[in-house]
N, C-alpha and C positions, 0 to 999 in steps of 0.2 A: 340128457347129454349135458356136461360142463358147461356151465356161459362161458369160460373162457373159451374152451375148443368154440363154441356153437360163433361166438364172436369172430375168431379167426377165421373158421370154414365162410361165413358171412362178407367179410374182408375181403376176401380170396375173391368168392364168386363176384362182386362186387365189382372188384378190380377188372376181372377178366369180360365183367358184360360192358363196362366203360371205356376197354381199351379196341371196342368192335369200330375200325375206321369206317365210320356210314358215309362220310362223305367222300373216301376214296372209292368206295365199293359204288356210290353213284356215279363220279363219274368217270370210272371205268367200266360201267355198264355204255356209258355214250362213247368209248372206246377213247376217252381221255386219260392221261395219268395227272392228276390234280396237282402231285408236288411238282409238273416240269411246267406249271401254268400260274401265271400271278405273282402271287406272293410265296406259293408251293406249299401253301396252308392247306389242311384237308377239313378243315371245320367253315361254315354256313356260308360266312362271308368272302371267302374265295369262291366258293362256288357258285354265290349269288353275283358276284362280280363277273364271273368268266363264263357262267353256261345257265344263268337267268335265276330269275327272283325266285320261280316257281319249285327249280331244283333246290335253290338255296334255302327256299320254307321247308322242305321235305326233309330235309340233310338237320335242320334246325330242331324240328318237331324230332328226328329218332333219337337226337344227341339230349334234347330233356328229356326223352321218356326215358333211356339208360340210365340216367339217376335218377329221375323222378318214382320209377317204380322201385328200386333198390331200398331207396328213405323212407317209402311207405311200409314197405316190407320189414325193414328197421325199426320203426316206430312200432310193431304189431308186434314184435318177437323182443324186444329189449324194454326193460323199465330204464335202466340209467342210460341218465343223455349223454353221457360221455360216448359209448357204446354206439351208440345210434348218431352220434355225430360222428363218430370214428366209420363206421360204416358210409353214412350217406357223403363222404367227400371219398371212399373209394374209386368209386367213378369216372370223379373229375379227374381225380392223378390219372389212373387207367386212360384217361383220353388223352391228356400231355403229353403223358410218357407209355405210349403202348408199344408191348412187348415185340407186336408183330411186326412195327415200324422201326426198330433199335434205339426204342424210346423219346421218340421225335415226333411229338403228334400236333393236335391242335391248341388253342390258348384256354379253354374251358366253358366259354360264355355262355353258351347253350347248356352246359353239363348244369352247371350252377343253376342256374334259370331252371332246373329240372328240380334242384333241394329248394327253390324258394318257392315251387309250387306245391311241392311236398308237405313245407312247412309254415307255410302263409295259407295254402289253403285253394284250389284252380279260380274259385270267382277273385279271392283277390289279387292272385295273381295272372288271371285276365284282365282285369283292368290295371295291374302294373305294365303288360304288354302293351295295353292300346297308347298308355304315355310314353312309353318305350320308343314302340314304332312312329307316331307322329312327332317327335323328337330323331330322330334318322332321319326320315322322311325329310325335316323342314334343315338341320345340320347339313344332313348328307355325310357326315365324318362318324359312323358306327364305332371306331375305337374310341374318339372322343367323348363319345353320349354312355360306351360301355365304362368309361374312367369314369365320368362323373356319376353314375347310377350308382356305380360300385360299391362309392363315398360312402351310400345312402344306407347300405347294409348292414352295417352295427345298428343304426337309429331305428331300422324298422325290425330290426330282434328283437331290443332294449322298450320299444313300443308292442313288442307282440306278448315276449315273453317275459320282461323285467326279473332277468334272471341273468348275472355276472356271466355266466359260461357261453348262452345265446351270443349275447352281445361279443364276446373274444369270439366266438366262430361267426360270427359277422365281419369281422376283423380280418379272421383269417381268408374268407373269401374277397374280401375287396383286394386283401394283396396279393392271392393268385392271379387274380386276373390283373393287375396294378404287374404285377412282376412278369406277366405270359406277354404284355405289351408293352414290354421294353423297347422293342425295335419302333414301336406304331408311336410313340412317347416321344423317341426322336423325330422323325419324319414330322410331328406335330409340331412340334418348338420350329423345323426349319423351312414350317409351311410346303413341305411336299409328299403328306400325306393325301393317298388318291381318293374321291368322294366316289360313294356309290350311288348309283343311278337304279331307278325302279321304273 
C-alpha cells in the first residue's frame, strides 16, 4: 500500500478511536448526562469531581489507552517521525473535537498522557504519574499541576530524544493543553478555580 494512503487511512482511524466519548458513555451508564453536570466536561476530571475518583481513574485509563495504543501502532508501521507524530496526536484532536459531540469534547490531558507513555516508555511514565498525582493530591487544583507539567514537555523530548522535531512536538502538546485551559487559566488568575477532592 502507499505510505501516503496507509498514513491517512491511519489518521482517520486514529481520529475516529479518540473521538470515542468514554467519559460520557460512563456516566450515562449511571444514568447521568456529564455535559449537564460541573463543568459539562466529559474528560476524567469532571467525572472525578461529580461521580467519584474511582469512575474518574476508569474514564482516565480509557482516554490514554485511545492514544496510547494508536502511537504504538504508529511507531511499528511508519519509519518517519513526522508520520508517526502526525498519527499519534490524532486522538487527542478526536477527543477535543469529536464528531459525535459537534465537535465539543474534552481538553486532552489523558489523551496526551497516552503519547507520553507511548513514547517515554509505561515504567517511565509510571513514575511521571506517581509525581503527577501526589502533586494534585497536595495542590488540589489538577488544571494547575496540568499547566505546569505541560511546561515540562519539550525538556523531556529534548532529553529523550535530542531531536529538533521531538522537542516542536513537545511544544505543540503543552499548548493544546495550554490552549484547551483557557477557561480553568482564568478562574485561576481570579482564585475561583474549584479544588478536587479524593
Amino acid at each position: 500500500m502507499n505510505i501516503t494512503l496507509m498514513a491517512l487511512i491511519a489518521c482517520i482511524v486514529a481520529y475516529f478511536i479518540g473521538s470515542i466519548p468514554f467519559g460520557l458513555l460512563v456516566a450515562r451508564a449511571r444514568g447521568i448526562n456529564i455535559r449537564e453536570v460541573g463543568s459539562g466536561n466529559i474528560g476524567a476530571t469532571n467525572i472525578t469531581r461529580n461521580l467519584g475518583w474511582k469512575l474518574g481513574a476508569l474514564v482516565g485509563v480509557l482516554d490514554f489507552t485511545k492514544s496510547f495504543l494508536p502511537a504504538l501502532l504508529a511507531r511499528s508501521l511508519f519509519t518517519q517521525d513526522s508520520l508517526v507524530m502526525l498519527v499519534s496526536i490524532m486522538p487527542v484532536l478526536g477527543h477535543i473535537f469529536p464528531i459525535w459531540l459537534k465537535f465539543k469534547g474534552g481538553k486532552g490531558v489523558a489523551t496526551i498522557f497516552g503519547i507520553l507513555g507511548a513514547y517515554f516508555g509505561l515504567p517511565y511514565f509510571l513514575a511521571f504519574l506517581v509525581f503527577w498525582f501526589a502533586i494534585v493530591k497536595a495542590v488540589k487544583l489538577m488544571s494547575l499541576v496540568n499547566l505546569g507539567v505541560a511546561l515540562l514537555f519539550p525538556l523531556a523530548f529534548w532529553l529523550k530524544y535530542h531531536v529538533i522535531w521531538f522537542i516542536l512536538f513537545g511544544v505543540v502538546l503543552c499548548g493544546i493543553i495550554w490552549v484547551t485551559h483557557r477557561a480553568n487559566i482564568g478562574r485561576l488568575l481570579k482564585g475561583e478555580e474549584n479544588p478536587i477532592q479524593f
